[in-house]
C-alpha positions in Angstrom: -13.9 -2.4 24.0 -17.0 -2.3 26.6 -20.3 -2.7 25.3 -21.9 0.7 26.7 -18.9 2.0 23.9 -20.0 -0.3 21.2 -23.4 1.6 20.6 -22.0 4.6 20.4 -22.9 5.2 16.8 -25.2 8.3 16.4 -22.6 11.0 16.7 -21.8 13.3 13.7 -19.6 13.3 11.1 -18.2 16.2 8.7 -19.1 15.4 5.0 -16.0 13.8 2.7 -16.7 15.7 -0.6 -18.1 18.7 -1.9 -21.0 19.0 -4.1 -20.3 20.3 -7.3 -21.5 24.1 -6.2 -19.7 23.9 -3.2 -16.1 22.8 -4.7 -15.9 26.1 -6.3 -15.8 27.5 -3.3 -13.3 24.9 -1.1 -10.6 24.4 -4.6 -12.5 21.4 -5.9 -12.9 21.1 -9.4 -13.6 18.6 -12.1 -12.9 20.8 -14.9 -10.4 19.7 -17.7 -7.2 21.4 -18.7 -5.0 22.2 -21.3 -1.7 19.5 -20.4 1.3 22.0 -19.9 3.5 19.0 -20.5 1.8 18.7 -24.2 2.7 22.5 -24.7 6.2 22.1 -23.0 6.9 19.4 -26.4 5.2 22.1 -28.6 2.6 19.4 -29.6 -1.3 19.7 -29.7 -3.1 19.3 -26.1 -4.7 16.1 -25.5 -7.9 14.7 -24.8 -8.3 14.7 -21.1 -11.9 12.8 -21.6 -11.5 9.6 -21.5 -14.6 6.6 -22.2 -14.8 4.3 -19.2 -13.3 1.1 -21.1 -9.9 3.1 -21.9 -7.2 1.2 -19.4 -4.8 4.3 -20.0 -5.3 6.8 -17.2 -4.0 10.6 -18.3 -0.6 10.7 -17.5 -0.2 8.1 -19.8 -1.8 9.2 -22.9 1.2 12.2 -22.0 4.1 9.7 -22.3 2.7 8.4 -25.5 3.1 12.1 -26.9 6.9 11.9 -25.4 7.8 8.6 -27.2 6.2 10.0 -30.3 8.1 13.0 -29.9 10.8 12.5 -33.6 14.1 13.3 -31.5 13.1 10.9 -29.2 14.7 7.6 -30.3 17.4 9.7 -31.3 18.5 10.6 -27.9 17.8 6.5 -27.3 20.5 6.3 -29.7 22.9 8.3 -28.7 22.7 7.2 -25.2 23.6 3.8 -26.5 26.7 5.2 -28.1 27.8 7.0 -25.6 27.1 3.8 -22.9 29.7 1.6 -25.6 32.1 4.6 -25.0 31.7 4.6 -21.7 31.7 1.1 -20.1 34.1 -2.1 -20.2 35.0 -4.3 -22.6 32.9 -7.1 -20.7 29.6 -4.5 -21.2 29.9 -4.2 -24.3 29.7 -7.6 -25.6 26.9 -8.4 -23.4 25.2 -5.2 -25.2 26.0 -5.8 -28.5 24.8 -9.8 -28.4 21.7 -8.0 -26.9 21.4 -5.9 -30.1 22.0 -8.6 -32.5 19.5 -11.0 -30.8 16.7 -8.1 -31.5 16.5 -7.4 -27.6 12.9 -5.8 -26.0 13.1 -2.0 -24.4 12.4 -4.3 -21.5 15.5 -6.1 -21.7 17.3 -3.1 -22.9 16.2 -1.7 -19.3 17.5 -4.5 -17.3 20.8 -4.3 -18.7 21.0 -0.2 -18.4 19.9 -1.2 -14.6 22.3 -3.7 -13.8 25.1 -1.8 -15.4 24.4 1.3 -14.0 24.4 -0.5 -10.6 28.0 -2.4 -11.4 29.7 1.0 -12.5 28.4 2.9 -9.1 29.6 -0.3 -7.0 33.5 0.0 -8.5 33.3 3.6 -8.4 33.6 5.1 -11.3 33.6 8.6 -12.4 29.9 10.7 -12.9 30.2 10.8 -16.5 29.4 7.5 -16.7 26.9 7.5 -13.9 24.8 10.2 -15.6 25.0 8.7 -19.1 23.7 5.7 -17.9 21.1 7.2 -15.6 20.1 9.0 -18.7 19.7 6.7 -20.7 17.7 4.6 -17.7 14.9 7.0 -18.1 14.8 7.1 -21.7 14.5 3.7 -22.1 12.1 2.8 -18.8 9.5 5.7 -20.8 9.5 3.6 -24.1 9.4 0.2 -22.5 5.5 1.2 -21.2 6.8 0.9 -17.7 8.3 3.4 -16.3 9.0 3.7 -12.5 8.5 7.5 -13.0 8.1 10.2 -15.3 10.5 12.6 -16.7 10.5 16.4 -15.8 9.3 17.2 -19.3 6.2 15.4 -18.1 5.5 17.8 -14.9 2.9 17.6 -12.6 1.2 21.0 -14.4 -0.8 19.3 -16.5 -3.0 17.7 -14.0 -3.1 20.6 -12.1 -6.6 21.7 -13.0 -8.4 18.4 -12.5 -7.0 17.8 -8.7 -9.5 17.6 -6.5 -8.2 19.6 -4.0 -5.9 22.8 -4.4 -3.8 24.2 -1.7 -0.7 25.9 -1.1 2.7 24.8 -1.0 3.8 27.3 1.5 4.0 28.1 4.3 3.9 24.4 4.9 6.7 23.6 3.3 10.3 23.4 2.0 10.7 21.1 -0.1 8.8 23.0 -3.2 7.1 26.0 -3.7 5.5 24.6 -6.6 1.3 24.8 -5.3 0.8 22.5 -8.4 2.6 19.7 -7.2 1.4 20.1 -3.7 -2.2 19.9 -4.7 -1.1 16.7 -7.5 0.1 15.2 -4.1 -2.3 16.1 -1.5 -5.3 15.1 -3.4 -3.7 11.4 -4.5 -3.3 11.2 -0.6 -6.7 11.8 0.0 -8.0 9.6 -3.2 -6.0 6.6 -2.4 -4.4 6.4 1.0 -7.0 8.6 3.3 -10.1 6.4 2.9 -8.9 3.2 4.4 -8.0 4.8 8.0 -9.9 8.2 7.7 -8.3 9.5 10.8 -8.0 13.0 9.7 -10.5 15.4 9.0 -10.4 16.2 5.5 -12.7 19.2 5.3 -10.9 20.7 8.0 -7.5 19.8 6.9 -8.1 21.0 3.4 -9.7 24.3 5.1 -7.0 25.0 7.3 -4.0 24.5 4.6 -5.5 26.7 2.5 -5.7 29.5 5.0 -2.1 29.3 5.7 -2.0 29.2 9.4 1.3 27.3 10.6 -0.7 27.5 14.4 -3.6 25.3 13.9 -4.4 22.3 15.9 -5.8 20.9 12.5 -3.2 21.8 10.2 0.5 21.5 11.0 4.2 22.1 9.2 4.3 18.6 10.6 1.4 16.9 9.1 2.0 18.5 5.9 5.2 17.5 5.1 4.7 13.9 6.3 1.3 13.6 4.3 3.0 14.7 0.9 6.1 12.4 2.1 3.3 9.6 1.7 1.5 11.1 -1.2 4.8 10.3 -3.3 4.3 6.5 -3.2 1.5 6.9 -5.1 3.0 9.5 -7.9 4.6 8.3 -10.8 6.3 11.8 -11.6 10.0 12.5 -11.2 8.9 15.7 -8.6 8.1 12.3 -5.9 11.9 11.5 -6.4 14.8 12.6 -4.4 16.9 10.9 -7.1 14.2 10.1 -10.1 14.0 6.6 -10.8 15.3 5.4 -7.7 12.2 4.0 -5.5 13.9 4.3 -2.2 14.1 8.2 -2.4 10.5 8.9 -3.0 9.2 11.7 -0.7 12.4 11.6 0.9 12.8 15.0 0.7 9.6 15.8 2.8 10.2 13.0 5.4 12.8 14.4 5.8 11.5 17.6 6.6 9.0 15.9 8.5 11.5 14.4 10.7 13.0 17.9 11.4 9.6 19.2 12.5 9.2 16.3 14.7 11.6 16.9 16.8 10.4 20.2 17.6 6.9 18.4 18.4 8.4 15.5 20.8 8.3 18.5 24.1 4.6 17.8 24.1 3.6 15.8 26.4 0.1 14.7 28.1 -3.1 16.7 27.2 -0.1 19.4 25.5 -0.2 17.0 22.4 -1.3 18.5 19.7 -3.7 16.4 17.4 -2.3 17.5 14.4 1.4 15.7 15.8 -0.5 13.0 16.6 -1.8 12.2 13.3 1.1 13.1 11.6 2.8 10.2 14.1 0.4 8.0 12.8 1.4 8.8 9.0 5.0 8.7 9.6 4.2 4.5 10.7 2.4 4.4 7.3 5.7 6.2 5.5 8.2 3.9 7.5 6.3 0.8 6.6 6.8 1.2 3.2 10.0 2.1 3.3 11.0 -0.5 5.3 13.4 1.8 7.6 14.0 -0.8 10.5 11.9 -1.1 13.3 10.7 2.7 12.6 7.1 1.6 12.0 6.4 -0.1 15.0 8.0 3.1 16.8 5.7 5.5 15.4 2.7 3.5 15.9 3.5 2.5 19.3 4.3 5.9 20.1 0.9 7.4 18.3 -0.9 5.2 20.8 0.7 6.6 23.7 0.1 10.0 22.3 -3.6 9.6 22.4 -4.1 7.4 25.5 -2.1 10.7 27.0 -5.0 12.5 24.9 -7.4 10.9 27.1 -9.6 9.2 23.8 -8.0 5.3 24.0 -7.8 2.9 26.7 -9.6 5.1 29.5 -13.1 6.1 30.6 -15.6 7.6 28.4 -14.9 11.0 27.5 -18.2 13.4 26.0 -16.7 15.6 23.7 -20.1 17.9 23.9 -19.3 19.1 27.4 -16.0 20.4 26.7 -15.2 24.1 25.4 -13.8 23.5 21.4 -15.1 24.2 17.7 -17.6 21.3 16.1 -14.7 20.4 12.9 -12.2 19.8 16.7 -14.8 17.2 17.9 -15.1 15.7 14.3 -11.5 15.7 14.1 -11.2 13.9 17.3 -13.5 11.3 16.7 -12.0 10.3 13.5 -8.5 10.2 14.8 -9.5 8.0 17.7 -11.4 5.3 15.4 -8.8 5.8 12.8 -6.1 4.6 15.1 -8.4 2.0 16.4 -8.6 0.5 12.9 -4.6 1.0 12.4 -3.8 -1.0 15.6 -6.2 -4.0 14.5 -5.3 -3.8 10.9 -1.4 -4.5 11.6 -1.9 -6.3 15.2 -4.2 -9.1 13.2 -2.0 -8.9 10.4 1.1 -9.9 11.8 -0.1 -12.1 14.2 0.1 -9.8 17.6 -2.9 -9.0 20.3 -4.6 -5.6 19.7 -3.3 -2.9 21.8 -6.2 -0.3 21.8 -9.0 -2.4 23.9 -11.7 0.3 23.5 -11.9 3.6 22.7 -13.1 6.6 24.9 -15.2 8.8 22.2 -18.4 8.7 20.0 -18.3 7.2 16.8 -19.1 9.6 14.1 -22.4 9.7 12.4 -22.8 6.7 9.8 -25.3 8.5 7.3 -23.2 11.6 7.3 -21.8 10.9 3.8 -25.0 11.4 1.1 -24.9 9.9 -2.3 -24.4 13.2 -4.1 -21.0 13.3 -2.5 -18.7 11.8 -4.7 -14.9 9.8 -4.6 -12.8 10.9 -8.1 -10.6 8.5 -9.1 -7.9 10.9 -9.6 -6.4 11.0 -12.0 -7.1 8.0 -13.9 -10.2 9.6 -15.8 -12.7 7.5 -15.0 -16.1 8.9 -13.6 -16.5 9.7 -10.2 -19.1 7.5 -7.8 -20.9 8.1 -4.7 -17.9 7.8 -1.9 -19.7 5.9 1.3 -16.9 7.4 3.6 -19.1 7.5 6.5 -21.0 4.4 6.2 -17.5 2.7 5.3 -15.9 4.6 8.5 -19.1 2.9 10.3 -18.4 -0.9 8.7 -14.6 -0.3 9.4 -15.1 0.1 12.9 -17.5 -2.8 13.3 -15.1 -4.8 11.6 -12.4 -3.5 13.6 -14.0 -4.8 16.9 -14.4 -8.2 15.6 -10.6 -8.4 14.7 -10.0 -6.8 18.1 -11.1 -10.1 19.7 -10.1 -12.3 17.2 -6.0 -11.2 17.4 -6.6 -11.4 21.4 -8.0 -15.0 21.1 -5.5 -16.1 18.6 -2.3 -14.7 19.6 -2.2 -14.0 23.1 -1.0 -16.9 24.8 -3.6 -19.8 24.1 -5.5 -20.7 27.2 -6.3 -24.4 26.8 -9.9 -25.2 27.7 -13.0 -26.7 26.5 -14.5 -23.7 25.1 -12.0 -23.0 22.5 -13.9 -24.3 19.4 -17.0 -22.2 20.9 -14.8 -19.8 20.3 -13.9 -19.8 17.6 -17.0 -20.8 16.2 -18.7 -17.4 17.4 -15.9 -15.3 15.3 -16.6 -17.3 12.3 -20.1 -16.8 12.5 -19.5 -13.1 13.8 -17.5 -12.2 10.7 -20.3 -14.2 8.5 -22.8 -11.8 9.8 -21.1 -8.2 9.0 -20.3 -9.4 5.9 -24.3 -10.5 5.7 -25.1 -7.4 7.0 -23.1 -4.9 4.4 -25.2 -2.4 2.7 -26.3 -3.2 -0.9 -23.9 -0.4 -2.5 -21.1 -2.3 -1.2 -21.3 -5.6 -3.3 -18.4 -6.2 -5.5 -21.2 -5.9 -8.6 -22.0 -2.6 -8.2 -18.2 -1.3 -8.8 -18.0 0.7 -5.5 -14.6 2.6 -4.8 -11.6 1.7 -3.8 -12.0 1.5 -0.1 -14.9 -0.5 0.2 -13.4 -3.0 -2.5 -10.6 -3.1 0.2 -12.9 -3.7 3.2 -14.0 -6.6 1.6 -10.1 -7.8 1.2 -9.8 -7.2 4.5 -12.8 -9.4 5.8 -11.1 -12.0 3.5 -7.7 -11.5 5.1 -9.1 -12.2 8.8 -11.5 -15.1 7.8 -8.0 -17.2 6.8 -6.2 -16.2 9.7 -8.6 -17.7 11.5 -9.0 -20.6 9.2 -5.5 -21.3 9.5 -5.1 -20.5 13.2 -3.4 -17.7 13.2 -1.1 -19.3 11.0 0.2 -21.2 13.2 -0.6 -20.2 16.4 -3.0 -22.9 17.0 -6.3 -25.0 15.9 -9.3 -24.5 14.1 -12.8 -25.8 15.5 -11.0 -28.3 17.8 -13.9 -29.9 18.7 -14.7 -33.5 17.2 -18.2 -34.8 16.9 -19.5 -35.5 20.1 -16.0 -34.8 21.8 -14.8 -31.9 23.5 -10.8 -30.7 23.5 -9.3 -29.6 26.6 -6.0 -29.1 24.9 -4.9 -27.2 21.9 -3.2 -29.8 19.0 -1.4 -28.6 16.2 -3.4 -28.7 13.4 -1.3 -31.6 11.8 -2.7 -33.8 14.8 -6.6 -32.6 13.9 -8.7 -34.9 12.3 -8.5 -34.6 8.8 -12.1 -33.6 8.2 -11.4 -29.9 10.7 -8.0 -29.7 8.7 -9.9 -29.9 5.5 -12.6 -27.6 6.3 -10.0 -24.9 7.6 -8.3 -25.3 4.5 -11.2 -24.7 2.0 -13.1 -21.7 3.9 -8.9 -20.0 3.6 -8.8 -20.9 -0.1 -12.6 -19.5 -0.6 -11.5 -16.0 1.0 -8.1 -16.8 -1.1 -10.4 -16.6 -4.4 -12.5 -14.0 -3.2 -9.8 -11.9 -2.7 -8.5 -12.3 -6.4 -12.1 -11.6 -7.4 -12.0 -8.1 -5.7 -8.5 -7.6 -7.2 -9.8 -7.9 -10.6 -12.4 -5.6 -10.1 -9.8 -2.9 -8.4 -7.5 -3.1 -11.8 -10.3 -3.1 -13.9 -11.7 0.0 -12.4 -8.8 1.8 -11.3 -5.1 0.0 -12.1 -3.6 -1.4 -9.4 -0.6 0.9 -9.2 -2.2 3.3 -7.0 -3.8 0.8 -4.5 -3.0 0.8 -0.7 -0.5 -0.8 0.6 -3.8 -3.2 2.8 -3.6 -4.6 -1.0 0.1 -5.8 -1.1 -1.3 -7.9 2.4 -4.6 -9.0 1.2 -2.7 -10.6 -1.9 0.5 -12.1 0.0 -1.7 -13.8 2.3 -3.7 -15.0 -0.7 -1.0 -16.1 -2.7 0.4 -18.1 0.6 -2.8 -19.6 1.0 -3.1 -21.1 -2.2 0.8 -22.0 -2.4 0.0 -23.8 0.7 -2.4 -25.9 -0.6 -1.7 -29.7 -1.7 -3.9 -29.4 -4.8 -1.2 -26.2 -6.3 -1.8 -25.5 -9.5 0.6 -23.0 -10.6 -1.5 -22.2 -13.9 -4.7 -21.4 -11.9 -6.6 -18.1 -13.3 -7.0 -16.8 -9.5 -3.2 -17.4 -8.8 -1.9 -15.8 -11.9 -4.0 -13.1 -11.8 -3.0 -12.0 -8.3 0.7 -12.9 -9.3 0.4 -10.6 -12.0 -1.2 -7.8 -10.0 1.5 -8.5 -7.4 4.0 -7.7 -9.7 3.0 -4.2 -10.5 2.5 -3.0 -7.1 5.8 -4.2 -6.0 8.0 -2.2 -8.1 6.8 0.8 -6.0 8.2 0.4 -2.9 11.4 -1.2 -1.4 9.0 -3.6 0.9 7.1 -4.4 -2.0 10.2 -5.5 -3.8 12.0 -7.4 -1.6 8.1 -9.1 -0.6 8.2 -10.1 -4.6 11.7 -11.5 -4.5 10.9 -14.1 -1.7 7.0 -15.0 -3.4 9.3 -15.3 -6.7 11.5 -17.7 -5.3 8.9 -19.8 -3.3 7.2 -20.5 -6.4 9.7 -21.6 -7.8 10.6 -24.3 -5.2 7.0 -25.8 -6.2 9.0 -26.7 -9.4 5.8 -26.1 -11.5 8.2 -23.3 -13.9 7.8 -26.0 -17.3 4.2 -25.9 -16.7 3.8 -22.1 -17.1 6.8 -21.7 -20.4 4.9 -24.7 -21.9 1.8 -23.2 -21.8 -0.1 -21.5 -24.4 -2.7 -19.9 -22.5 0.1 -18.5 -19.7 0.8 -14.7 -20.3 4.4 -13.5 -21.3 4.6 -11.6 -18.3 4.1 -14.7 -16.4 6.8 -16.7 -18.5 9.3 -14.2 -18.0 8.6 -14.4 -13.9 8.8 -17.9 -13.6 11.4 -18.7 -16.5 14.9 -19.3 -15.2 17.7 -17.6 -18.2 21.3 -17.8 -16.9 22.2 -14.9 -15.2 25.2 -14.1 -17.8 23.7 -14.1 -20.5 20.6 -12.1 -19.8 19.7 -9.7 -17.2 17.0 -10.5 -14.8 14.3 -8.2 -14.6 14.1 -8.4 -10.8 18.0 -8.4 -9.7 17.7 -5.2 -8.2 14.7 -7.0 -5.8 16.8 -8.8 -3.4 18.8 -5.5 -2.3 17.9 -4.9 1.2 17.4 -8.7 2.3 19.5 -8.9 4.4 18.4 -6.8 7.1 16.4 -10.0 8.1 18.6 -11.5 9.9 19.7 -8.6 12.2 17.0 -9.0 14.8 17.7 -12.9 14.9 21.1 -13.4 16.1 22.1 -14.8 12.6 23.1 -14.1 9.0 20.6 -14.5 7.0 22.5 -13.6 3.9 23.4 -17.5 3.8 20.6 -20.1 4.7 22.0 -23.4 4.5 24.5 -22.5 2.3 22.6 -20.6 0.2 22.2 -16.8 -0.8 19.3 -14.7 0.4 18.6 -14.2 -3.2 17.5 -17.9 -3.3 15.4 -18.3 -0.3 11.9 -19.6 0.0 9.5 -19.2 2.5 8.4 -22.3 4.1 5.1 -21.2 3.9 2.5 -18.2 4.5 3.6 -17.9 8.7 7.0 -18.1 7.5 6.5 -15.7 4.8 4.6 -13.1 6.8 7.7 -12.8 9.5 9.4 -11.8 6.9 6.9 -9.2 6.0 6.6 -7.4 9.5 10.6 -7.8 9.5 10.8 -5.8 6.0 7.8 -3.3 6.9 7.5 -2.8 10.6 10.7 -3.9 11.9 10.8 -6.0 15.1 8.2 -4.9 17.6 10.3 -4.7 21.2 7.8 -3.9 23.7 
């Protein structure tokens, strides 16, 4: 991006949150309600205040009431029965040497999982399909981990503490439920919307609730692709097209998405309407997730084309003031141009590709638009609101963002051998040293700050050890030796060992620092919820340390991150397949003894990296590996066997290796 385009800083933003008089007005509300579910089970309302050391968020405290419920194990019972009646003779054993061993809920799970999944493959009737998926949900509730939560435990009950309510039609249809709609709209906003801000969420919020379908700001479009996101971070069966099932969630409003977009792909040039355009951009973030191949890159790809046709990327300046539209159609402009400029650098850096957007043609919006009455709820955990930062966050975003702009070009366009790559290189480090210096005091880790700016900080992390590692891969790190220049680029193993060694601590310092910031996120907030930046931040952290010669597998800033890890990947299909391949490249650091010898290891983590024969107990994380082997479709070979082995068993070599397999799973193959 020029320079004249870098100062462009004292433009105006709209205000993220309502104060507390004004939500009355706009459908915000903090007030507590009576839980619908509670009433549903003829059982006394619960507490909705929670203290600010209590780790269960509300919708827990609900399934607690449901497990407490006396017919409850009953029906666990009865399932069990009817699953003995049901299945083969070669099911049955297995389950009854499960009962007499005293089996966990857990295991109990794995075994209606991988049962459920061995019936469906040889085809047999519904009965037994529906027993089992019965008895699935059941047993997930009890075991304290549920992938989702049963009808009984509706989205009602939250519906008076979401932050913002608003219609279900005429936007959709999917539902006409308005409580669900607002449940998934505001965990959009809460969880997803901070960390690219590219829509205007007054005006958004405004324009939903008025109901008309017309609006540049407000589209069938958006809508449906917006709640088809919101669902990866619900835990309720109303996010399922099949409950339980992770690959189905929001697939009922992607899908309507997907029929709306056609209708929207006639618009063409300065026709396109912004609304399409940042429902493009949400449809990349859906795709990703689900892994859908090579979807993500499309939508992306074809977001940027829609706004360089908009006239606000990758052309001259453009002054909003002069032209004929309302002040929120500016705002919304702005923030959808430096939203997409953060999206192309956050997955051009990431997956080791030169930034497409080189500048962008608008104003930034105004840094000190956000004021520290204006709060961020961390809906709906219950825990007390703070001040949100959106606009000073939007601000350091886009700073950052120009930074990883140059890095990805220097790094992974095609290297251009000459003496002033260490200079280089050099000037990024010390670049990314100084906005990270330069951060506002209410953004240090200490201070608790929300979500988003704890994920700012991974994100600094995340680009200090690509650089320390050269672009994993692509090539060296402060080349220069004392008193020598380099006019080539060596691979890093042929660097003296002192640069290697330097690289390699300043990545496992950002590797730490990352687990540090992780800690604080699950503390504050549980991890289940976090964006999917976070999955990234901790793969690339994981990889680093993995990488390193000095491995411990019992180290606190490894295990914790592993754990972490863990939860977030049983929410999406990337996510598990990502924790298959970590699992197994562990394991070829043949460390496992260490961690089921030790006392100080948790169970969790014995049960990850323990190895029980596959016949005699099922593995929590079988169901992981399905969907591998799309990996080898883009590279000309089967990579269902590598050297002789099953996908199930493969390692990554290391964190480049590992992160091809990541844009593979997520993004798809990039072919332009």
């Amino acid at each position: 991006m020029s320079s004249n385009n870098n100062s462009n800083n004292d433009s105006h933003t709209l205000n993220e949150n309502e104060t507390e008089d004004q939500s009355k007005n706009d459908g915000i509300t903090s007030k507590a309600a009576p839980c619908t579910g509670c009433t549903g089970l003829d059982r006394p309302d619960a507490s909705m205040e929670m203290n600010p050391g209590d780790e269960d968020d509300v919708d827990d405290v609900a399934t607690k009431l449901i497990m407490e419920d006396p017919s409850y194990n009953q029906d666990i019972l009865k399932d069990l029965l009817n699953v003995m009646r049901l299945v083969d003779d070669a099911h049955v054993q297995t389950l009854l040497g499960m009962i007499r061993s005293d089996c966990s809920l857990e295991e109990m799970k794995h075994f209606v999982d991988k049962t459920l999944k061995d019936v469906q493959a040889a085809g047999r009737d519904g009965e037994t399909v529906q027993r089992l998926q019965d008895m699935r949900m059941r047993v997930r509730i009890e075991s304290g981990e549920p992938a989702f939560r049963p009808q009984v435990m509706d989205i009602h009950y939250l519906c008076d503490v979401a932050p913002y309510k608003v219609p279900a039609k005429p936007w959709t249809k999917v539902t006409d439920d308005d409580a669900l709609v607002s449940h998934l709209i505001s965990l959009y906003f809460t969880w997803d919307y901070p960390f690219y801000a590219f829509v205007d969420m007054r005006a958004f919020v405004q324009h939903m609730q008025d109901g008309n379908t017309n609006s540049d700001l407000c589209s069938p479009f958006l809508v449906n692709a917006m709640l088809a996101n919101a669902c990866h971070y619900s835990q309720y069966s109303d996010a399922y097209a099949i409950p339980g099932d992770v690959k189905t969630k929001g697939s009922d409003f992607l899908a309507e998405a997907e029929r709306h977009m056609h209708s929207y792909q006639l618009e063409r040039g300065r026709n396109v309407r912004l609304a399409s355009l940042q429902a493009t951009l949400l449809l990349y973030e859906r795709y990703s997730m689900s892994g859908d191949d090579d979807l993500g890159y499309t939508m992306l790809h074809r977001a940027i084309e829609m706004a360089e046709s908009l006239g606000i990327i990758n052309g001259p300046d453009l002054d909003l003031d002069k032209m004929q539209m309302s002040e929120e159609m500016r705002s919304s402009i702005k923030r959808t141009a430096w939203g997409l400029f953060q999206v192309d650098t956050v997955v051009h850096t990431n997956f080791r590709k030169p930034s497409k957007i080189h500048r962008v043609c608008v104003k930034r919006i105004d840094r000190d638009e956000s004021k520290p009455s204006e709060l961020w709820m961390p809906y709906p955990t219950g825990r007390p609101p703070r001040p949100s930062f959106l606009s000073q966050y939007f601000d350091e975003a886009c700073r950052l963002s120009f930074i990883a702009r140059d890095v990805s070009h220097h790094l992974y366009e095609d290297p251009k051998p000459d003496a002033t790559q260490h200079e280089r290189k050099k000037e990024f480090y010390d670049k990314l040293q100084g906005w990270e210096a330069e951060l506002p005091e209410f953004f240090e880790p200490a201070s608790k700050p929300p979500a988003h700016i704890l994920l700012l900080r991974m994100r600094y992390h995340a680009i200090m050890i690509s650089l320390s590692r050269d672009g994993f891969g692509v090539h060296t790190f402060f080349s220069e030796e004392e008193g020598k220049t380099q006019t080539t680029v060596p691979p890093s193993s042929q660097l003296p060992p002192n640069l290697r060694d330097k690289a390699t601590e300043q990545s496992l310092v950002s590797a730490r620092a990352i687990a540090a910031l992780v800690r604080i996120h699950r503390e504050e907030y549980g991890i289940g919820r976090t964006h999917p930046f976070t999955t990234y931040a901790i793969m690339v952290a994981l990889f680093t340390m993995l990488d390193h010669a000095s491995f411990d597998i019992l180290d606190s800033d490894f295990l914790a991150l592993t754990s972490a890890f863990s939860v977030i990947a049983c929410r999406s299909q990337v996510g598990r397949n990502l924790f298959h391949i970590f699992r197994q490249s562990v394991r070829a650091h043949d460390q496992e003894a260490r961690v089921l010898e030790s006392d100080e290891a948790p169970e969790e983590i014995k049960e990850l990296f323990g190895r029980y024969p596959r016949s005699q107990k099922p593995d929590k994380w079988d169901e992981y590996e399905d969907g591998l082997d799309k990996l080898g479709e883009g590279e000309g070979r089967d990579v269902a066997s590598v050297d002789g082995v099953r996908m199930r068993n493969y390692a990554a070599s290391g964190v480049h290796d590992m992160l091809r397999k990541y844009e593979s799973l997520s993004l798809g193959h990039d072919r332009t």
